[in-house]
C-alpha positions as CSV (number, residue, x, y, z in Angstrom):
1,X,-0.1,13.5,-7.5
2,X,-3.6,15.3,-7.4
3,X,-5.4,14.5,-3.7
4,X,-8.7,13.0,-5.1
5,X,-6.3,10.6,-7.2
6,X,-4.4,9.9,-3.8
7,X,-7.1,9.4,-2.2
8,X,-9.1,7.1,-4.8
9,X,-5.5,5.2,-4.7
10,X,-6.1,5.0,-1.1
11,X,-9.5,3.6,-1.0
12,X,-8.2,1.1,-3.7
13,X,-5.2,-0.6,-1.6
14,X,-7.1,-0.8,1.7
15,X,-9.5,-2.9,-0.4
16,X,-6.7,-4.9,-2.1
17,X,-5.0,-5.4,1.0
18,X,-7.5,-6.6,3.3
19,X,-8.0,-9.8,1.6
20,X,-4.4,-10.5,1.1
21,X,-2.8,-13.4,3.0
22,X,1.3,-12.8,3.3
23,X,3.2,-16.1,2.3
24,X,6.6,-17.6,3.6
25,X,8.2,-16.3,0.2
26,X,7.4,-12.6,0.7
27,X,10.0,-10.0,1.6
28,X,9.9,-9.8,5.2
29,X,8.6,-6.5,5.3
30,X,5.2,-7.0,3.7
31,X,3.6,-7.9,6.7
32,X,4.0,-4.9,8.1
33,X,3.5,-3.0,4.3
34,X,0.2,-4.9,4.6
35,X,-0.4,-3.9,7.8
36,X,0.1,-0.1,7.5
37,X,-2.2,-0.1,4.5
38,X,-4.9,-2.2,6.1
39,X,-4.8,0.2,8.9
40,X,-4.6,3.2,8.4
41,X,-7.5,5.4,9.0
42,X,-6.8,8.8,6.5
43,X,-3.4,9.7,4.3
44,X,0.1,9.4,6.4
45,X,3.7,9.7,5.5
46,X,3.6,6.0,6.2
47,X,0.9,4.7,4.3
48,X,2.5,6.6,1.2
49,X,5.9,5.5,2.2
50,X,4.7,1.6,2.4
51,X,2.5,1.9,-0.9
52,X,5.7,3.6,-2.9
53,X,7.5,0.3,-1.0
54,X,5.1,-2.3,-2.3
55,X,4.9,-0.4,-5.6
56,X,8.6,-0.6,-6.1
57,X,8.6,-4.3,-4.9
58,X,6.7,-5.4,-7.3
59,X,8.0,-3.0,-10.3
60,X,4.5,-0.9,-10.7
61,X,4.6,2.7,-10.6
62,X,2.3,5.2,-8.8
63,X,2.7,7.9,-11.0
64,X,-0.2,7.0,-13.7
């Protein structure tokens, strides 16, 4: 994936994610997906790792 669209992709799921509230129902993991994209300051392994997680989760793909 190009870096400006990673990084536009970025921007986008901090601002999704910081008004998301995690729910009994979710996987367990989500609050700590949510937290690692809330969070994190610039591009990590881990932020891509728990976007591609989420992505997967929810059947959406990163790739368009």
């Amino acid at each position: 994936m190009k870096m400006y669209r990673l990084k536009r992709l970025f921007e986008r799921a901090r601002e999704l994610a910081k008004d998301v509230v995690s729910d009994p129902d979710d996987p367990p993991e989500f609050v700590q997906w949510l937290k690692t994209l809330r969070e994190a300051q610039e591009l990590s392994e881990e932020w891509e790792d728990a976007l591609h997680d989420v992505t997967d989760y929810f059947g959406l793909s990163t790739e368009k």
